[in-house]
C-alpha positions as MATLAB code, in Angstrom:
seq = 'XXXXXXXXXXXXXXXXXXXXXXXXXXXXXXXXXXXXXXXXXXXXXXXXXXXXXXXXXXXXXXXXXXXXXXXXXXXXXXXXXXXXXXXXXXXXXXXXXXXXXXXXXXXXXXXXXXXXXXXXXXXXXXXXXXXXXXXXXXXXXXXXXXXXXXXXXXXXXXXXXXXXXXXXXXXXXXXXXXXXXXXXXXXXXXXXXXXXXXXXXXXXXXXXXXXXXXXXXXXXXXXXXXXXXXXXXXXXXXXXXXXXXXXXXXXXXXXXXXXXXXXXXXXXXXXXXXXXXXXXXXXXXXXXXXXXXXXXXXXXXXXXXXXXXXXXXXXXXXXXXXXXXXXXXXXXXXXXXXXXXXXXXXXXXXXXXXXXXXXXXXXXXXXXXXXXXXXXXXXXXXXXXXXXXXXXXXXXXXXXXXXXXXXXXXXXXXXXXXXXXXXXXXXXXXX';
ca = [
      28.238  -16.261    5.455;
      27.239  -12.495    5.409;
      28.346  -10.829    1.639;
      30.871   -8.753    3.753;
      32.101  -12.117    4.954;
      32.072  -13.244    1.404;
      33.970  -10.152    0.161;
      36.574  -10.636    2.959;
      37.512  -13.640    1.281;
      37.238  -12.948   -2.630;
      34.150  -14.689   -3.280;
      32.074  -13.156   -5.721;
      27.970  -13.699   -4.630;
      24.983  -13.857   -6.774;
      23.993  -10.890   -5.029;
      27.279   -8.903   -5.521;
      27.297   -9.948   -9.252;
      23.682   -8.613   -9.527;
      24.532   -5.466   -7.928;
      27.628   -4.897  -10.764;
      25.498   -5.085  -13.278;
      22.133   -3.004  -11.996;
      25.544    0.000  -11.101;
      27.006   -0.660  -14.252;
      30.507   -1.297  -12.176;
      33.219   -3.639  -11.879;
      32.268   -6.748   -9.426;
      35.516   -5.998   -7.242;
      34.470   -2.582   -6.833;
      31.627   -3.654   -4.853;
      33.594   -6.278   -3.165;
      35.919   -3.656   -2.209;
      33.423   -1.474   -1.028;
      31.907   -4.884    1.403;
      35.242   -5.307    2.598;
      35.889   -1.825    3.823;
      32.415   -1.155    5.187;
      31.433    1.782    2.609;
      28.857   -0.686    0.900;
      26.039   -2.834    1.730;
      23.732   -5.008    0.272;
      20.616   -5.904    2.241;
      19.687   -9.384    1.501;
      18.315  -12.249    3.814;
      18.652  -15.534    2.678;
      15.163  -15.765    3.606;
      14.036  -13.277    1.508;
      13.202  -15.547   -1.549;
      11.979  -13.364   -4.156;
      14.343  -10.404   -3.921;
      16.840   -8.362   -6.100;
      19.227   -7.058   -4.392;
      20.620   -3.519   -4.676;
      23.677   -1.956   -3.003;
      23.480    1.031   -0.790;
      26.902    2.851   -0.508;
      29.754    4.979   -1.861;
      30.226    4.961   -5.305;
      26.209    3.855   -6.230;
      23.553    5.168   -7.220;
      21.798    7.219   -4.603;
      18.953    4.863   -3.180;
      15.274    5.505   -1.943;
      13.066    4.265    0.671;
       9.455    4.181    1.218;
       7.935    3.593    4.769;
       4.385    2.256    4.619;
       2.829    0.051    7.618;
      -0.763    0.168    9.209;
      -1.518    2.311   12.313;
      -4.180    2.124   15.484;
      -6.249    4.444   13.344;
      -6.008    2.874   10.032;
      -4.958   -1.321    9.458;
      -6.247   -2.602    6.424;
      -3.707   -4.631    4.763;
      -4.911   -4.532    0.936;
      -4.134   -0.408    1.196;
      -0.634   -1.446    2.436;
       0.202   -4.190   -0.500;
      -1.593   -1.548   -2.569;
       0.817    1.324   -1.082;
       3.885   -1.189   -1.624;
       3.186   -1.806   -5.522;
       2.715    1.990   -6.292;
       5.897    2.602   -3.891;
       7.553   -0.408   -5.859;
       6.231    0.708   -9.496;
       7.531    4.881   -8.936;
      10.695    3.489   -8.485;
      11.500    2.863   -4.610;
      14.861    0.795   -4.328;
      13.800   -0.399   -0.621;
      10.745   -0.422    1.926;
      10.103   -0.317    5.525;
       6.792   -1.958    6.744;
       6.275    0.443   10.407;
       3.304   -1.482   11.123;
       2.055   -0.630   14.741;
      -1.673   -1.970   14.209;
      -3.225   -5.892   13.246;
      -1.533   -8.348   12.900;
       1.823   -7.592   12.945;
       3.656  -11.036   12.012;
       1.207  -11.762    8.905;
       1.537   -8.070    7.564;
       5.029   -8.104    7.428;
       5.403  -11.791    6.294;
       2.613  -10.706    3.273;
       5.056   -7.770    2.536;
       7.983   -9.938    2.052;
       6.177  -12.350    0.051;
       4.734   -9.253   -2.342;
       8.079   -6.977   -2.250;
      11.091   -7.933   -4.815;
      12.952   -4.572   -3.605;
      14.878   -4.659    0.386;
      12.473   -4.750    2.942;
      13.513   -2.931    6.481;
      11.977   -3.092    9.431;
      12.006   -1.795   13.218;
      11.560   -4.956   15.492;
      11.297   -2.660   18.647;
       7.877   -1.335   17.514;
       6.727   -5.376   17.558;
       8.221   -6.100   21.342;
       6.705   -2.771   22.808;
       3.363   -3.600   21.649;
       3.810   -6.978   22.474;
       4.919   -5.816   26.229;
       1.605   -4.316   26.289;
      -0.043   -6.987   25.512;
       1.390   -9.354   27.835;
       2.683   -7.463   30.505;
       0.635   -4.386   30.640;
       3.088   -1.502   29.533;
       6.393   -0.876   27.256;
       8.420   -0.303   30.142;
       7.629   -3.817   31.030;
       9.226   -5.810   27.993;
      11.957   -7.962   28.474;
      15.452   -7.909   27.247;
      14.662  -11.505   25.767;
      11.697  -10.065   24.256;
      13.542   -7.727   22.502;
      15.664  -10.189   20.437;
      13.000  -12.411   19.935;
      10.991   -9.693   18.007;
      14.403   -9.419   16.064;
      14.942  -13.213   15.382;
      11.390  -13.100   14.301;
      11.808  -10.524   11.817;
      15.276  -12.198   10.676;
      13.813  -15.562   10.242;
      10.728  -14.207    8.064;
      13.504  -12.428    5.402;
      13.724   -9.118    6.669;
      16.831   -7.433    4.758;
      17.266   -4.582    7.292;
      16.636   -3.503   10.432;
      16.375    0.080   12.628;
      18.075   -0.771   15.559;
      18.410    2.440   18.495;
      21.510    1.093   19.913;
      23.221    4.617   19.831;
      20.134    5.288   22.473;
      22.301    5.276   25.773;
      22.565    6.015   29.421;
      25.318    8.667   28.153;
      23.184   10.310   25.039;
      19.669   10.286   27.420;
      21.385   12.464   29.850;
      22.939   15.101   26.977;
      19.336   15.180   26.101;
      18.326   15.982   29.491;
      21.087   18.571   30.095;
      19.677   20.284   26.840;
      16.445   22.894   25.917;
      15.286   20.799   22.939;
      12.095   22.321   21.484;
      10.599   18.634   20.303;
      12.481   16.113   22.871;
      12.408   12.721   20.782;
      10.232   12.336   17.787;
      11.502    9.023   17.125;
       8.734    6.425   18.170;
      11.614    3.270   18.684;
      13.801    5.915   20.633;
      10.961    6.813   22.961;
      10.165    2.986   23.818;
      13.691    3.004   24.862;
      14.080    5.904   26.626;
      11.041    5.138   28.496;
      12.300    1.159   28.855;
      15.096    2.745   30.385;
      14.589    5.285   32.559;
      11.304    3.016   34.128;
      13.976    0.219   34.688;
      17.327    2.561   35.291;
      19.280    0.307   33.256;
      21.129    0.715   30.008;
      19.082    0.011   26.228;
      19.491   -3.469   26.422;
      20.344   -3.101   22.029;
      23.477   -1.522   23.234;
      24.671   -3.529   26.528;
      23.991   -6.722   24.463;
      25.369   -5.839   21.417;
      27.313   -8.885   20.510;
      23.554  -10.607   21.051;
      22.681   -8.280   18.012;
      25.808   -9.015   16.166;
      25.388  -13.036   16.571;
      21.927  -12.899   14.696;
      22.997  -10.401   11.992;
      25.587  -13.161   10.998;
      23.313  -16.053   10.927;
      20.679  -14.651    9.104;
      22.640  -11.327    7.010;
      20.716   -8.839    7.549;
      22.083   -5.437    7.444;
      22.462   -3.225   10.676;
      20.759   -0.092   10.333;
      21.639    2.057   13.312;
      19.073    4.274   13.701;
      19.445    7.985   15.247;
      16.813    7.809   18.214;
      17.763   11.319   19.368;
      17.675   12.614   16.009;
      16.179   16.322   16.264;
      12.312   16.803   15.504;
      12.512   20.519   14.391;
      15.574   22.960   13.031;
      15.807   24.407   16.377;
      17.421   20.825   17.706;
      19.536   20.411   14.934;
      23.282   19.265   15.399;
      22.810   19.508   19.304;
      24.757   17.708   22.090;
      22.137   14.536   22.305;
      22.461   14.028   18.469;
      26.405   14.374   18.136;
      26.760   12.257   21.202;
      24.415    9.042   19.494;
      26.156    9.442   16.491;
      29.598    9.051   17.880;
      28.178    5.845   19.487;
      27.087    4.647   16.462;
      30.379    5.475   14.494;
      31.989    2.944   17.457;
      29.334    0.415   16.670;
      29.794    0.124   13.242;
      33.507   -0.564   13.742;
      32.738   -3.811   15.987;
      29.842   -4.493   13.211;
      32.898   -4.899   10.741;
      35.224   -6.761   12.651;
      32.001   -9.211   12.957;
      31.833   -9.130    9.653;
      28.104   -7.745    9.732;
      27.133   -5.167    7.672;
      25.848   -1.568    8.994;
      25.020    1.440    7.847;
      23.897    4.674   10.118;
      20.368    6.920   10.319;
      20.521   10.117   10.041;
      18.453   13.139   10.735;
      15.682   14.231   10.991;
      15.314   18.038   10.575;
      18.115   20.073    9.435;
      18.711   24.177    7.988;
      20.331   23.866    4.755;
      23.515   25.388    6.230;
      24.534   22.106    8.497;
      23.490   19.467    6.239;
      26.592   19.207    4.769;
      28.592   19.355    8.151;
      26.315   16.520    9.321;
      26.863   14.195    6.614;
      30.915   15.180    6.463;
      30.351   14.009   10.284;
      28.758   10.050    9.987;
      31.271    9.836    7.180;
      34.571   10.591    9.436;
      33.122    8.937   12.732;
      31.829    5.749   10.839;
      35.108    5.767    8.044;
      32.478    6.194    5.071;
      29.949    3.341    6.620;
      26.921    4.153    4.149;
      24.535    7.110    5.956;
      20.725    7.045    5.667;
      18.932    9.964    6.112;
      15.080   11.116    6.681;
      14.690   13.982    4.242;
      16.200   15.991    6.000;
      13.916   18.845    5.798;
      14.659   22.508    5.891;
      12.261   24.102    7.192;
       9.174   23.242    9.843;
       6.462   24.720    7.909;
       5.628   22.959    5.085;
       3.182   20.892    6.342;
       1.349   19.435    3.423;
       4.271   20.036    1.781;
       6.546   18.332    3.597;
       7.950   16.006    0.544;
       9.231   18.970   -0.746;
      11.148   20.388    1.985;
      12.550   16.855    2.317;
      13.824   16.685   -1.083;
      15.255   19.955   -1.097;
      17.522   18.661    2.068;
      17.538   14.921    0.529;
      19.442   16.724   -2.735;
      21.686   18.737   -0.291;
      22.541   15.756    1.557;
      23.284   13.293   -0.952;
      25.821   15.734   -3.156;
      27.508   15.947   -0.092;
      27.609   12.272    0.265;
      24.501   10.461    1.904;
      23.671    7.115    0.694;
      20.454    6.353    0.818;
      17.057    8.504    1.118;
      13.881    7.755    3.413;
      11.390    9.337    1.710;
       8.745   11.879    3.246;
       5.366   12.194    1.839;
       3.117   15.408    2.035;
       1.059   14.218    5.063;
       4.337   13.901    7.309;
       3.461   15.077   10.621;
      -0.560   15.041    9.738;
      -2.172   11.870    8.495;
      -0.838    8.108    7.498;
      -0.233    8.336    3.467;
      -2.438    6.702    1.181;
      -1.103    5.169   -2.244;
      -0.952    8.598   -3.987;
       0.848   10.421   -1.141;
       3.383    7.199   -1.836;
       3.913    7.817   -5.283;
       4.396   11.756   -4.222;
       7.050   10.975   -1.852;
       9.001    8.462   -4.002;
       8.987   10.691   -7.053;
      10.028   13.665   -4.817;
      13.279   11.825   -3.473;
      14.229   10.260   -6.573;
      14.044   13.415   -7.690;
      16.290   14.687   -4.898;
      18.394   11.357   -5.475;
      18.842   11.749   -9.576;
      20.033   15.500   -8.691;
      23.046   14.774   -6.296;
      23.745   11.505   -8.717;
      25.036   14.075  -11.216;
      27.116   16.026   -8.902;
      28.613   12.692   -7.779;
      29.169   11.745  -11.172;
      27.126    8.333  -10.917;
      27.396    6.476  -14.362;
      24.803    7.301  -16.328;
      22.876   10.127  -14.689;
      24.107   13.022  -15.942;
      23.501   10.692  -19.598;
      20.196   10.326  -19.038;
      19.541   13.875  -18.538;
      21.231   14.617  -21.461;
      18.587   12.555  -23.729;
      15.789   14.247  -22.205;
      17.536   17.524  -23.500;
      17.967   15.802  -26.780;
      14.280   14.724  -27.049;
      13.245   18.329  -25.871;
      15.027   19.936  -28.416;
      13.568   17.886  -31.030;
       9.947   18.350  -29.876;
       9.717   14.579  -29.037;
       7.066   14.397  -26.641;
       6.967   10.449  -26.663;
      10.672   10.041  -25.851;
       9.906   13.079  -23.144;
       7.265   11.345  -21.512;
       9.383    7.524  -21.639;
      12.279    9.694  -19.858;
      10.642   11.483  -17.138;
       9.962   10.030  -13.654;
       6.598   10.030  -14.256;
       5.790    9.016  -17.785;
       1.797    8.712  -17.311;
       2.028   12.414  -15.871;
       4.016   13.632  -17.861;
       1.581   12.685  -21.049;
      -1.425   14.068  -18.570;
      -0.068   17.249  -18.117;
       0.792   17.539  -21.846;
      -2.204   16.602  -23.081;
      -3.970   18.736  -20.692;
      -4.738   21.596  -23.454;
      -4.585   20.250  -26.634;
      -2.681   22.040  -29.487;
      -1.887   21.909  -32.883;
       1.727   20.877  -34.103;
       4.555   19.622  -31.858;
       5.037   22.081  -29.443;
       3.268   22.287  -26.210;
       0.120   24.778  -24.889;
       2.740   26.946  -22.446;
       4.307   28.601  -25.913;
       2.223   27.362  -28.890;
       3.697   28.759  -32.346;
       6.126   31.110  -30.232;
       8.452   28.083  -28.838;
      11.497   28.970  -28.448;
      13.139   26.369  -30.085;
      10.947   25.969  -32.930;
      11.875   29.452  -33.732;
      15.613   29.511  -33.643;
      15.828   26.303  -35.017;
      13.975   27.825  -38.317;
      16.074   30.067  -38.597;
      19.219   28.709  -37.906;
      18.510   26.151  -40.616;
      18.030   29.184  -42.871;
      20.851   30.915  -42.020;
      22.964   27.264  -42.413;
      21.145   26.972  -45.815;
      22.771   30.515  -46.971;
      26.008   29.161  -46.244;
];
């Protein structure tokens, strides 16, 4: 049985109980949350060696991490290496996008090596495999399809991208439209192409119930991704987009009367002043299903940069209520990341994550900033360096310029605190 299936009928899982205690909640909150579709918990039975986490309202916001070789660079050591440093910063999840090697053994190696959710996108697997076999993407099958999915189910993946939202209907809004970027998403352009070669609807979405049947025998989670999501601010919130999404809102209604759990993918590239309006929007079409979003990033120009304008729209986004985070590291749009552009990108969206936690008022975040306050005021560079995201930087950087006493090189004998709490001592003294 799938843990909404589970939930449905007041049984308390392993993986529910687990998920309690990592939140610091109630076990029939989460339960509650399964039941009405505003939680999940990625988890294939076939995923031996993972803890589970829940994604949803309520939680902690999560992160993501997408690693996978490419047709310029497949080396699988740097992608187990890129999965421990994504693992070790503090990733709750991570997608293997492989597109290069051996595609079967990397991801099966990932599973084996990841305790955290692993996701994948089986589409990328059949459209490659298409050309191998048949000469061209456009020549897959619709079998072929779900046996790249049953594949990736039966080796333990937890979640999948799945472009069913990727219709007849949204391909024409597109074409009707004066997008800048067209479609930036790589499964939502085998698709597209699939489909308009063949003139017949995205088999994901005509079969549906096909999709449905193997979510239920093997739980793993539906993760509807946004194929027309927009590529650059100029295509934000446009016809193509709004159309998918109210697709996908249907689709995760018949995922919960299946009793398979879903959440939706979001965009993509966003101005900070619709952000908001697009999250408030998956959240009424989908009746709070949990919403995962890329970034989104502000602004097209930070290339370089780029994990930076994704947290800034990553923090937006979650305080208004998104779910979970895909990271973006600073070679987005220019190179495949290497280990340290991982650890970049994770620490930039849990940064972005931690910050919307306290507006939310998730248990314990606004606590734990409160202790690094606390070991700030008392000069306690240990405990500061144990509470930051980044212990081993943060003793780097503060050991960078070595000073006397126990204040740091950016105010030496003139901190600020040092000073006033002198003297505030003295003045206590007098009284």
């Amino acid at each position: 049985m799938t843990q909404a299936q589970l939930a449905q009928k007041g049984t308390l899982s392993s993986q529910m109980r687990s998920v309690a205690e990592q939140e610091g909640a109630d076990p029939d909150v989460i339960m509650h949350g399964l039941v009405a579709g505003e939680i999940v918990i990625p988890a294939n039975a076939n995923h031996a060696n993972l803890i589970p986490c829940g994604i949803g309202n309520g939680l902690r916001t999560k992160v993501n991490a997408n690693i996978g070789t490419s047709s310029d660079s497949c080396d699988l050591d740097n992608e187990l290496l890129k999965l421990r440093t994504a693992v070790r910063f503090g990733a709750d999840a991570v997608m293997d996008l492989s597109t290069a090697g051996d595609i079967p053994a990397i991801r099966k190696a990932m599973l084996s090596s990841s305790t955290v959710p692993v996701g994948t996108v089986p589409i990328y697997q059949a459209g490659i495999e298409a050309i191998e076999r048949h000469g061209a993407i456009v020549n897959m099958t619709v079998d072929d399809v779900f046996a790249a999915i049953r594949d990736h189910a039966e080796d333990g993946v937890d979640f999948m991208t799945v472009h069913c939202g990727v219709t007849q209907a949204s391909v024409n809004r597109l074409k009707r439209g004066d997008r800048v970027t067209d479609i930036v998403s790589r499964g939502g352009a085998f698709l597209i192409a699939w489909m308009l070669h063949n003139d017949h609807e995205n088999p994901l979405y005509e079969h549906f119930d096909r999709l449905l049947d193997l979510a239920l025998e093997y739980d793993f989670t539906l993760s509807l991704g946004d194929g027309m999501r927009p590529g650059c601010v100029a295509d934000a919130t446009d016809a193509a987009q709004i159309e998918e999404l109210i697709i996908l809102g249907e689709l995760v209604q018949r995922s919960r009367e299946a009793g398979v759990q879903a959440m939706i993918e979001g965009p993509g590239h966003l101005p900070l002043d619709q952000i908001a309006a697009n999250v408030q929007l998956e959240k009424s079409l989908s009746r709070g299903a949990p919403f995962y979003v890329l970034g989104p990033l502000v602004t097209d120009i930070g290339a370089g940069y780029d994990h930076i304008t994704a947290a800034i729209g990553g923090a937006i986004a979650a305080a208004a209520g998104a779910d979970f985070l895909c990271y973006v590291t600073p070679t987005e749009h220019l190179s495949l990341p290497n280990a340290d552009d991982v650890r970049m990108g994770v620490i930039a969206s849990r940064i972005a994550a931690h910050a919307a936690d306290i507006v939310k008022g998730v248990k314990g975040a606004r606590e734990w900033d409160e202790r690094m306050s606390r070991a700030r005021k008392a000069l306690d560079w240990k405990a500061q360096a144990e509470l930051s995201l980044d212990p081993e930087l943060s003793r780097q950087l503060h050991s960078k310029v070595p000073v006397d006493g126990a204040t740091c090189s950016m105010c030496g004998k003139y901190c600020a605190m040092a000073i006033v709490e002198k003297y505030l001592g003295i003045s206590a003294g007098k009284c």
